[in-house]
C-alpha positions in Angstrom: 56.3 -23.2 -49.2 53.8 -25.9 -48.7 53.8 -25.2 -45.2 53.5 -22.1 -45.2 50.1 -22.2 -47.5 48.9 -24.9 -44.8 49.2 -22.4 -42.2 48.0 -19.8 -44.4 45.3 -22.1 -44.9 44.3 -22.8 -41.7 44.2 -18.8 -40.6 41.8 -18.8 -43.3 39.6 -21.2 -41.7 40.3 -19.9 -38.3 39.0 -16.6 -39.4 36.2 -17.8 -41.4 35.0 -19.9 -38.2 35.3 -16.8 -36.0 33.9 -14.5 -38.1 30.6 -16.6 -38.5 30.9 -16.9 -34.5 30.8 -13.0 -34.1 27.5 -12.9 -36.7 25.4 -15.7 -34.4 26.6 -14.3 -31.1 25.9 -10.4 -32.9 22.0 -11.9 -34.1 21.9 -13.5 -29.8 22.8 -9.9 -28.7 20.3 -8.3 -30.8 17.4 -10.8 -29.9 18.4 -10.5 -26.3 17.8 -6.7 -26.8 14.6 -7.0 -28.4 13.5 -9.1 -26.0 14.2 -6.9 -23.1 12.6 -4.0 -25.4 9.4 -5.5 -25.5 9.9 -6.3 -21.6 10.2 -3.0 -21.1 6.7 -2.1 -23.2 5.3 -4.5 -21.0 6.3 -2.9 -17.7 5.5 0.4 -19.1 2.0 -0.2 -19.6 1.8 -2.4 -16.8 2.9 0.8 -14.6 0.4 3.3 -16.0 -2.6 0.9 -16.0 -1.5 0.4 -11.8 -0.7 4.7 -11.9 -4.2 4.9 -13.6 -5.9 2.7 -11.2 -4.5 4.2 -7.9 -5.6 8.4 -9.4 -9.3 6.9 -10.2 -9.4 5.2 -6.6 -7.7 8.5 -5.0 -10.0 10.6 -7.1 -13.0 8.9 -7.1 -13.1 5.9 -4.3 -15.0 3.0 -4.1 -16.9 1.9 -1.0 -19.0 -1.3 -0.4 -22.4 -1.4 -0.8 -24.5 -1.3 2.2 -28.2 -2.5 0.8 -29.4 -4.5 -2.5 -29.4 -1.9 -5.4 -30.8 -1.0 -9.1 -28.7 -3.0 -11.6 -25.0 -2.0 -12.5 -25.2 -0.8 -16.5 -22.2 -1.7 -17.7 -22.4 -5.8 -16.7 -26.5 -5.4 -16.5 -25.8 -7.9 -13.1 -27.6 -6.5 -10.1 -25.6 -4.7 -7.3 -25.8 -6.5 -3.9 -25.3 -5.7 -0.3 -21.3 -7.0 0.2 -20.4 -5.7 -3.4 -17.5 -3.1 -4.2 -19.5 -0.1 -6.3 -17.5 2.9 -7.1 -19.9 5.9 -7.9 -18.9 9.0 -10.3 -19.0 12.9 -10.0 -22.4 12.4 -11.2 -23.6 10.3 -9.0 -24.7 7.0 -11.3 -23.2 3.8 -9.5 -21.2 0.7 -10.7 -19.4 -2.4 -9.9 -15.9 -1.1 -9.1 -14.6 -3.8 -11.2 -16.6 -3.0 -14.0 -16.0 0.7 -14.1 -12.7 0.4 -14.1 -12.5 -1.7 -17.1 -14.6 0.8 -19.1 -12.4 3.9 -18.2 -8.7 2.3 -18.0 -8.7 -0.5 -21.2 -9.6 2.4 -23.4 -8.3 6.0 -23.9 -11.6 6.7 -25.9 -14.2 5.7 -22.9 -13.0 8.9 -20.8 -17.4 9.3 -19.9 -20.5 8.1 -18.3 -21.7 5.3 -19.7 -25.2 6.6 -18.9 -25.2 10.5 -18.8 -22.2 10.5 -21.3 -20.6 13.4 -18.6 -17.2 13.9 -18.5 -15.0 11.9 -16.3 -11.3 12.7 -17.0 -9.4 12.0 -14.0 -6.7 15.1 -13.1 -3.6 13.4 -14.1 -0.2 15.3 -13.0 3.3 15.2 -15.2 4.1 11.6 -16.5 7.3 11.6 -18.4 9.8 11.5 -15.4 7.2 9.1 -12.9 6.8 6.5 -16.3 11.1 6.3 -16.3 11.4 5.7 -12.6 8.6 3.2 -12.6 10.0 1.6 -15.0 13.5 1.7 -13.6 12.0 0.9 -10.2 10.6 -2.3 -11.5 13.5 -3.6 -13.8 16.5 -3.1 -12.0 15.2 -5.2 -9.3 14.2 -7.9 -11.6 17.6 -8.2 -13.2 19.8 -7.2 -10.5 18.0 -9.3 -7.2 18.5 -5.6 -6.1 16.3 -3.8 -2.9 15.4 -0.4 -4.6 11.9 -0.5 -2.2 12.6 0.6 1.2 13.1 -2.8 3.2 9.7 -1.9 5.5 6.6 0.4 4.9 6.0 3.2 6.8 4.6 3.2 10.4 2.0 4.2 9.4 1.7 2.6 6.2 -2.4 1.8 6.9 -2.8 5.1 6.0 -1.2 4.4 2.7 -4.0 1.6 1.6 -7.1 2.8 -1.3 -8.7 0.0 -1.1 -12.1 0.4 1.2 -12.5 -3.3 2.3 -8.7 -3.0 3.5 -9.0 0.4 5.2 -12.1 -1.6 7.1 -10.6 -4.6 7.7 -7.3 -2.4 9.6 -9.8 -0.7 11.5 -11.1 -3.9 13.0 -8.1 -5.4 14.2 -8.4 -6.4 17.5 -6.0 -8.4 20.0 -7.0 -10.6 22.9 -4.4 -12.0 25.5 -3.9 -16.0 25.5 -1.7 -17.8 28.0 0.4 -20.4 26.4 2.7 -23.6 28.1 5.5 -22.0 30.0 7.9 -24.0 27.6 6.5 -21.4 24.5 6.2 -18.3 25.8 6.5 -16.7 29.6 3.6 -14.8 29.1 0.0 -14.5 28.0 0.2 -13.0 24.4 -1.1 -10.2 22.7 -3.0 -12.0 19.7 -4.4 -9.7 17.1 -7.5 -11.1 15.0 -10.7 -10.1 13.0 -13.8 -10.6 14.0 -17.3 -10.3 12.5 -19.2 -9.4 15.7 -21.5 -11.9 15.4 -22.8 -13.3 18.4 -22.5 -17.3 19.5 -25.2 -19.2 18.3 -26.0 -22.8 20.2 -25.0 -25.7 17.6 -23.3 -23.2 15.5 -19.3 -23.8 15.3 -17.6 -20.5 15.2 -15.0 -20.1 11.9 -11.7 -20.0 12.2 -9.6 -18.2 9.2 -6.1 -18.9 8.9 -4.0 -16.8 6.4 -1.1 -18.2 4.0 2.2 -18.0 4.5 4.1 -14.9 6.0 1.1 -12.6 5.5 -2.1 -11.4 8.3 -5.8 -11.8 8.9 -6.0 -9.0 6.3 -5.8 -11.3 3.6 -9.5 -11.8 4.7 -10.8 -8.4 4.3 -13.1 -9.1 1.1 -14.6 -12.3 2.9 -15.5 -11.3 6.3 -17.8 -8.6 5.7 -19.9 -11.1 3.5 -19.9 -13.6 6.3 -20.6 -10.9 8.9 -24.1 -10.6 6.2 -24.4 -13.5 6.4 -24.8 -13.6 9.8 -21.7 -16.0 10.6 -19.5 -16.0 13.8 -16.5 -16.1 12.2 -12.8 -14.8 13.0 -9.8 -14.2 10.8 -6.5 -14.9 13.1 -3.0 -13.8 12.7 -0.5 -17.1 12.9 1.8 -16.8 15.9 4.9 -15.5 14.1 3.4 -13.8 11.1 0.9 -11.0 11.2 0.3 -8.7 14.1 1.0 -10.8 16.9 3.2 -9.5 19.3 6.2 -12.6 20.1 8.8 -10.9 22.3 10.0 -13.6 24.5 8.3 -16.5 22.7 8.7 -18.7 20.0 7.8 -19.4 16.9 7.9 -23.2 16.4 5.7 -25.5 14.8 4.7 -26.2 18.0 4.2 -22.9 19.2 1.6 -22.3 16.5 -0.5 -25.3 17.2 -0.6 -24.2 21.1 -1.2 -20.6 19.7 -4.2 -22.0 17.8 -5.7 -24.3 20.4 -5.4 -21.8 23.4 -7.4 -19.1 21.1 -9.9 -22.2 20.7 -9.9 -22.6 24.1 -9.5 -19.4 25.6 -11.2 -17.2 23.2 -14.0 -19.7 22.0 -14.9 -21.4 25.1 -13.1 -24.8 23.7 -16.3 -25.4 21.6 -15.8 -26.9 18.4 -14.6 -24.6 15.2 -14.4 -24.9 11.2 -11.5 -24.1 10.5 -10.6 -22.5 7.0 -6.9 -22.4 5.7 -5.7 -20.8 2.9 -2.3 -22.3 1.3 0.1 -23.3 3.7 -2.1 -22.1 6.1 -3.8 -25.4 5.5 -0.9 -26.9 6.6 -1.5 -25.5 9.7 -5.2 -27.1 10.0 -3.8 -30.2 8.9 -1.0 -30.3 12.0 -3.6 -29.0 14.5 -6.3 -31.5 13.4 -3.9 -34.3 13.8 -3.3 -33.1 17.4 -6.9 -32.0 18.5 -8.8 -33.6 16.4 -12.1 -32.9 19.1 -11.9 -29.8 18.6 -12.4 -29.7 14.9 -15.5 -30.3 14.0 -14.9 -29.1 10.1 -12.3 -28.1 8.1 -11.8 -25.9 4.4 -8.6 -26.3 2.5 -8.0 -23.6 -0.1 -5.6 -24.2 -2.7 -3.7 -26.2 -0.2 -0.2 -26.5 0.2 0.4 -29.8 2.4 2.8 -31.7 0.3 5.8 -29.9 0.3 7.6 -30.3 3.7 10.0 -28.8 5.4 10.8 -24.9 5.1 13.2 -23.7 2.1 16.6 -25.1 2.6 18.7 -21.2 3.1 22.0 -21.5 4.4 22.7 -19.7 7.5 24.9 -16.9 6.3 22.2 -15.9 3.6 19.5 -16.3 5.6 18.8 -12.5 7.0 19.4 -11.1 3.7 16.8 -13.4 2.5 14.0 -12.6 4.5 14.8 -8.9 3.7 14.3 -10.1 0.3 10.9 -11.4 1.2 9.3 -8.2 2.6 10.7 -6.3 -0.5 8.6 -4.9 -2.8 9.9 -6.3 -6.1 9.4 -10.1 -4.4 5.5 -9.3 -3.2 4.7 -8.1 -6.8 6.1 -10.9 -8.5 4.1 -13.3 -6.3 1.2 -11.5 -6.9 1.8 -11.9 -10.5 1.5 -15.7 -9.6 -1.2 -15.8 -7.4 -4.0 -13.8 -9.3 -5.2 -14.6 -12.6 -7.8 -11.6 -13.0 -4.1 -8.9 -12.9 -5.9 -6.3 -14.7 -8.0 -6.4 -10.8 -6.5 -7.9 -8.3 -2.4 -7.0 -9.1 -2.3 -3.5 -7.5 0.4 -1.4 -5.8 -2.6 -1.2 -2.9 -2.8 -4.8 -2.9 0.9 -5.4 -1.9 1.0 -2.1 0.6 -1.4 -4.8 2.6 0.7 -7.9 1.8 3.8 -6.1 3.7 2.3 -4.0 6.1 2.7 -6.6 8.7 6.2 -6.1 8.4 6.1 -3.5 10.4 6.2 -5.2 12.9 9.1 -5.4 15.9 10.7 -9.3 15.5 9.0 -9.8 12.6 12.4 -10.3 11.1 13.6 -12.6 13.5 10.3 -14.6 13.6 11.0 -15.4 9.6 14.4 -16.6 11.0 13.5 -18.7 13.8 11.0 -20.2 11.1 13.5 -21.1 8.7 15.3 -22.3 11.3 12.7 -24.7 12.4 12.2 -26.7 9.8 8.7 -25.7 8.7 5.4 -27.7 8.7 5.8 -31.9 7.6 2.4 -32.6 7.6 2.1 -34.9 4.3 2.1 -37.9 6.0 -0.6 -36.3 8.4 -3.2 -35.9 5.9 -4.7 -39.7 6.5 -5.7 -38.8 10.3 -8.4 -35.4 9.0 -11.1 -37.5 9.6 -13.7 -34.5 10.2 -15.6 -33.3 7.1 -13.4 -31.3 4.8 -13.8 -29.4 1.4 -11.1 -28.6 -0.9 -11.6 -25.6 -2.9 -9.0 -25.3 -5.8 -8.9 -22.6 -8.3 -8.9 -23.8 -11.7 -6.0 -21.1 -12.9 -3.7 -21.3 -10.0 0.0 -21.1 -11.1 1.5 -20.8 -7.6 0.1 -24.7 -7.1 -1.4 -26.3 -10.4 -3.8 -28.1 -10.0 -2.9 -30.9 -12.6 0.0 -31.7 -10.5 -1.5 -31.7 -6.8 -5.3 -31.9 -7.0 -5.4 -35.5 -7.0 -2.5 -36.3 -4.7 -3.9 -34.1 -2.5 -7.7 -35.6 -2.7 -5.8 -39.3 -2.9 -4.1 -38.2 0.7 -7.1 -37.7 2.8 -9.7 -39.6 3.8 -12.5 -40.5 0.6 -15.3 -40.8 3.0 -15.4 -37.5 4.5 -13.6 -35.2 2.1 -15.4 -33.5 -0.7 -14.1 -31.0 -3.9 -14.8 -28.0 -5.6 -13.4 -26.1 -8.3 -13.1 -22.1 -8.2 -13.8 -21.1 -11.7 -11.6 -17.8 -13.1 -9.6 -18.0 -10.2 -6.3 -18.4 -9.5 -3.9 -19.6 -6.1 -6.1 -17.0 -3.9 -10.2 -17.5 -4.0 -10.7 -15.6 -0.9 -9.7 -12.9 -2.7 -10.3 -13.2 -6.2 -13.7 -14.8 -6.1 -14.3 -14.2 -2.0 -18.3 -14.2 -2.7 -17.7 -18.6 -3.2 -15.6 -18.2 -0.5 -18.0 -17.0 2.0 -20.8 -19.5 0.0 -18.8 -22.4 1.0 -18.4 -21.3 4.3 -21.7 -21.1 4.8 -23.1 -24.1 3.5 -20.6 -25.9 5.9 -22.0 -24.2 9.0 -25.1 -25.4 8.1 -24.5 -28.4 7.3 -25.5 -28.4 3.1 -23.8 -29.6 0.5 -21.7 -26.8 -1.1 -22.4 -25.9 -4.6 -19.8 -26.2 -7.7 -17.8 -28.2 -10.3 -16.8 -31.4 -8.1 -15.1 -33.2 -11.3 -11.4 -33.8 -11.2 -10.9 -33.9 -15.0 -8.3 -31.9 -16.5 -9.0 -32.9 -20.2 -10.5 -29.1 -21.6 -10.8 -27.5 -18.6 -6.7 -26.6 -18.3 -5.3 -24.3 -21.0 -3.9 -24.5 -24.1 -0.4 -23.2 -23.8 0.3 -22.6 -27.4 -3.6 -21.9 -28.0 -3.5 -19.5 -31.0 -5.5 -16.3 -30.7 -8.0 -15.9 -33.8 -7.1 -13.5 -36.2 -3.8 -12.0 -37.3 -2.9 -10.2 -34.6 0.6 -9.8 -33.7 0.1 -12.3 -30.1 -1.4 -15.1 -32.5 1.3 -14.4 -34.9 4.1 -14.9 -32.1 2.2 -17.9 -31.1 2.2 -19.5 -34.4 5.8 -18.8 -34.9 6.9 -20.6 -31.3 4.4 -23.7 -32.2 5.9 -23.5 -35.5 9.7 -23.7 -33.9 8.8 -26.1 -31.8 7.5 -28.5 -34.4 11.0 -28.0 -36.5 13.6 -28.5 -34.0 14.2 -31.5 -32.0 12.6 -32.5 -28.6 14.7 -32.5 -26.3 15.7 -28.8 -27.1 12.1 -27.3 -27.7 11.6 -25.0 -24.7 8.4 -25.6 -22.2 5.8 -23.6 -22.4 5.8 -19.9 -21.3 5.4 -19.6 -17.3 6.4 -16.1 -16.5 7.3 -15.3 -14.2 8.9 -18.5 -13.4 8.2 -20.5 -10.7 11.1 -22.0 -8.3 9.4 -25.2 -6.3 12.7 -26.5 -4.6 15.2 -23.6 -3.8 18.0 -26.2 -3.9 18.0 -25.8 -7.8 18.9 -22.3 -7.6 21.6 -23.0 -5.0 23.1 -25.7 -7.1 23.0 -23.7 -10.2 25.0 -20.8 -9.0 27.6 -22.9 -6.7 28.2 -25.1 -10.0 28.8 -21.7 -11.6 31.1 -20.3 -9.2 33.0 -23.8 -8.9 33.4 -23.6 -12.6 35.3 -20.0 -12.6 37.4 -20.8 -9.9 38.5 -23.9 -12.0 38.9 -21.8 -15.1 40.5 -19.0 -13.4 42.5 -20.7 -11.1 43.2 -24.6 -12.6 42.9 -23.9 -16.4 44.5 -21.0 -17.2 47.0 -18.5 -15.4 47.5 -15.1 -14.1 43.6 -14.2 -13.6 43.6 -15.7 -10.2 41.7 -13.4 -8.5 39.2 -12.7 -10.4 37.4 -16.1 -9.9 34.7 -14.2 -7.6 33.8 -11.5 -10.2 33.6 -14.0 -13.2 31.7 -16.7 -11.3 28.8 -14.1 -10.2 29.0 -13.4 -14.3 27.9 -17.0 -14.7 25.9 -17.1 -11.9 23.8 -14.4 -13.0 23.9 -15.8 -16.7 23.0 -19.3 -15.8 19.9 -17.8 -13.5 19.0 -15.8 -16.3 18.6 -18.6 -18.4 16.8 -20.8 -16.0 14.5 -18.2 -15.5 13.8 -17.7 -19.3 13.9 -21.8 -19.9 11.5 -22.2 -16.7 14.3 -24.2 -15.7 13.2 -24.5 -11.9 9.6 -25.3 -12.7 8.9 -29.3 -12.1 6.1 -29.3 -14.4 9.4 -28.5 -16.9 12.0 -28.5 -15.0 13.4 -31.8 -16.8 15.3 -33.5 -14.1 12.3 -34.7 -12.7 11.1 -36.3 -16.2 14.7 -38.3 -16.3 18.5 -38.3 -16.9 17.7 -37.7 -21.0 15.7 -34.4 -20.2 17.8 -33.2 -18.2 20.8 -33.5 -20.6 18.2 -31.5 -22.7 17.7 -29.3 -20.2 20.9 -28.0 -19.5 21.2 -28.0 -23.5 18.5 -25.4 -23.7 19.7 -23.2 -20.6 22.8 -23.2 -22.4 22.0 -21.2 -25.1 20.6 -18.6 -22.9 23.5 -18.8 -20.7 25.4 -17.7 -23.3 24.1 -15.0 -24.6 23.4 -13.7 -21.5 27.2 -13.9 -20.5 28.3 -12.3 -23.6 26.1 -9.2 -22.7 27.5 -9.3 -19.7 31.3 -9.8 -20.7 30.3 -6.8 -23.1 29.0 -4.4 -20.5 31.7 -5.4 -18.6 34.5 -4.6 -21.3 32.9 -0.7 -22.0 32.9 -0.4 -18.2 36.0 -1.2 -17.3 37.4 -0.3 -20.5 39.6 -3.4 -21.1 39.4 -6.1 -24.1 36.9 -9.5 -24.0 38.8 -12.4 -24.0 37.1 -14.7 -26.0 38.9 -17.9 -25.1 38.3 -17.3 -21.5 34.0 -16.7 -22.3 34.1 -19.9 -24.4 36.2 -22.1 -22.3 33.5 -20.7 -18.9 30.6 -21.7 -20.8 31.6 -25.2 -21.3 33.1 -25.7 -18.1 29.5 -24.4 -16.7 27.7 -26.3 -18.6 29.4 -29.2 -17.9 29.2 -28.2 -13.9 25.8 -27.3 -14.5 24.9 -30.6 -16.3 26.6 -32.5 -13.4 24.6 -30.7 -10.6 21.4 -31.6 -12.0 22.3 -35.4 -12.7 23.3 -35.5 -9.0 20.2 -33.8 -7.9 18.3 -36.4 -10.3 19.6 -39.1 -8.1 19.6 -37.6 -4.6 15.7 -36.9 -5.4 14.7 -39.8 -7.2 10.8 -39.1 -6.0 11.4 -36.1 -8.7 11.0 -38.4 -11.8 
């Protein structure tokens, strides 16, 4: 009888514990569903502001202004000759920019600001494009899935709204340039922009050289101010990215630096150039200074990226699918997301028709492969040898590279007596085309020799964000801000989450690889080792915990080194994994739900509990191991 109520006992206890399991993983599910609720507002209004902004471009499009003008009335700032201006039906004039904030932030400003007429844009039937905006742009996100097509249209320049882009396709140009026999067999096609400005004795001609994987239209807000400004100046497609034509050749390192120095030499009559670089474009000023250094007789790094060597480490098998990945459309709107900070401006659909149109291109996708394959640019230990004079422009919000982490490593790197700095206020990883008017200020000051204007301090005391800054007032942002500085004051360090950095930022693939493959290792273990007669299911649970550990990475900004806590030590990233675990989890339940109602079949709850911990445990190991491969990490 005793016994018996000691079993009885224990059931009890047994039941009690699960029961109050089921309430905190039933409260997980339903904060994971609000949450992806108000990710789902987001994107909503996200997608009609974009929907809004391509009708009033369609409808009513902007053009750049051709002569000095009266003032615009909205921002009471003069309009220049260079400046976007988008003019109404009745005729009164604006900054683009400034228009479109007065008709899209509000419903209520649907008139003039002058005459008061009536500018209502014709708007066609929203209900159906909202839902498959919305769809377009989430299933991608949570899935890794290619809804886009893979390439734009052939003719996809026809496609752009944007003035200075149209202008800008127009005005590519190609010359032919004859490279050593060991890169290519013969003289290549090269396209470029160019600002038509004749060669001026003592005057080095400007040399623009995009970022990574995109085309000289990335400069198509910058050279028509430098043409004003009466500047030789030409904007050159990297051999291997852009328009360039590379049947037959390759695509090396190498390659580009003889691709660079036979347009120099060819093109430019070998005389000496400034050459500007944005991003890892830089990189490639950095290589080709080191080599021809003559040649150089200036050089502008933007928002550099010269520290990081070597290209991403992709296996070989994943390789094609992952530069398919790249020219999807999902991928070039979440870097956009990074790379601006004005989004309400810069992040437009038009924006990443231009970022992919290059695409296009025949071997564009082999190119990307043969660049992976190369190794990428290594050009850290280069930076002592860029003796000429050099300016390094940073913008003060860029995500994509913060400055508090590289500004001073990089300044550190190169040579103090001829290298000088300057912030890019309101600006974030791109300056040429979020604030191109400094840009094409800089440049200009450097052909001539003056000093450039601008914030030179490298202080980061008030000048970098606040990231749980509380908006004044009780509005429901300043109350969610309160509540997460409030949460993080109560619970303990090591599992208070970083600060929000969405979307997140991944600086060493490797994490992601390890993640997953300690995922995968830990289903076949539970599937296979642990328990019985589920043996071949190993591959469908371990993408399960693949996808719920990437999840929660993602969420945790668990690949983000200003966060990511193996590089602060072995006790952060115990904490780290801690924190990703409770994502993890909830995510996999949702999953292990969905999964269950699809298939209709029972969860075993034994099996979830015993992945997670397994996981975690593989999880917790890759990162201590990547910790001491990577030691420079701390």
């Amino acid at each position: 009888m005793g016994e018996g109520a000691h079993i009885q006992g224990l059931s009890s206890d047994v039941t009690e514990i699960v029961s109050r399991l089921i309430v905190v993983l039933a409260i997980v599910v339903t904060l994971v569903y609000l949450f992806v609720v108000k990710s789902c507002i987001k994107i909503a209004r996200w997608t009609n502001r974009q929907r809004e902004a391509c009708l009033l471009e369609k409808q009513l499009p902007s053009r750049i202004q051709a002569s000095a003008s009266a003032d615009c009335a909205i921002c009471l700032d003069p309009i220049r000759a260079g400046d976007e201006i988008r003019a109404l039906a009745c005729k009164h004039e604006f900054h683009a920019a400034c228009i479109d904030k007065w008709l899209l932030r509000s419903t209520a400003r649907t008139s003039c600001p002058l005459c008061k007429s009536d500018v209502a844009l014709r708007r066609r039937g929203r209900s159906f494009g909202r839902l498959s905006r919305l769809l377009f742009l989430l299933v991608p996100g949570v899935l890794g899935l290619n809804v886009a097509p893979a390439r734009p249209s052939a003719d996809g320049v026809r496609d752009f709204t944007e003035p200075a882009a149209r202008t800008a396709a127009a005005a590519v140009q190609s010359c032919a340039l004859t490279l050593p026999a060991e890169f290519a067999r013969a003289p290549l096609e090269s396209s470029f922009i160019s600002t038509g400005v004749a060669a001026q004795p003592g005057v080095p001609p400007v040399v623009l050289l995009h970022s990574f994987d995109s085309s000289c239209l990335e400069f198509r807000r910058v050279m028509p101010l430098l043409a004003a400004a009466q500047i030789e100046a030409y904007a050159l497609d990297i051999l291997g990215w852009g328009f360039t034509e590379t049947a037959g050749c390759s695509v090396s390192v190498d390659a580009k630096r003889a691709h660079l120095h036979a347009f120099v030499q060819q093109q430019l009559d070998g005389r000496p150039v400034l050459l500007m670089g944005s991003s890892l474009g830089c990189a490639t000023i950095v290589d080709y200074v080191a080599a021809h250094g003559d040649a150089v007789e200036a050089a502008l790094l933007q928002d550099p990226q010269v520290l990081i060597d070597g290209a991403p480490p992709v296996p070989e098998f994943a390789q094609r699918a992952g530069v398919r990945l790249l020219a999807s459309w999902p991928l070039r709107a979440l870097g956009q997301k990074l790379a601006y900070e004005d989004l309400e401006r810069c992040d437009t659909e038009d924006a990443i028709r231009v970022g992919r149109v290059h695409c296009t291109r025949d071997g564009w996708e082999d190119d990307a492969i043969a660049w992976l394959d190369s190794g990428g640019y290594r050009v850290s230990a280069l930076l002592p040898r860029v003796t000429c004079r050099t300016l390094v422009l940073w913008g003060r919000q860029d995500r994509v590279l913060p400055p508090k982490d590289n500004v001073e490593k990089v300044l550190a790197a190169l040579p103090t007596a001829t290298t000088e700095f300057r912030w890019v206020e309101d600006c974030g990883h791109v300056p040429h085309l979020e604030q191109p008017k400094v840009l094409a200020e800089a440049i200009a000051a450097m052909v001539r020799g003056d000093p450039v204007a601008g914030d030179s301090s490298v202080g980061f005391g008030s000048a970098e964000p606040d990231p749980i800054a509380v908006e004044p007032g009780a509005n429901p942002i300043g109350l969610w801000r309160q509540a997460n500085a409030f949460v993080d004051n109560v619970v303990p360090e090591p599992l208070r989450r970083p600060p929000a950095n969405w979307p997140p930022r991944i600086d060493d693939f490797s994490l992601v690889l390890g993640d997953a493959a300690a995922a995968y290792t830990s289903a076949f273990l539970c599937l296979t080792v642990l328990t019985s007669g589920r043996e071949g299911a190993w591959a469908t649970e371990g993408a399960q915990i693949a996808c719920a550990w990437i999840v929660a990475a993602a969420v945790t900004n668990g690949w983000d080194p200003t966060s990511v806590l193996p590089s602060l030590g072995l006790r952060n990233a115990v904490g780290c994994v801690a924190r990703m675990s409770i994502d993890a989890a909830s995510t996999r339940v949702v999953l292990a739900l969905l999964t269950a109602v699809a298939t209709g079949t029972a969860v075993d709850v034994k099996l979830v509990v015993l992945e997670l911990a397994v996981s975690a445990i593989a999880v917790a190991s890759f990162r201590v191991l990547y910790l001491q491969a990577n030691p420079d990490r701390r």
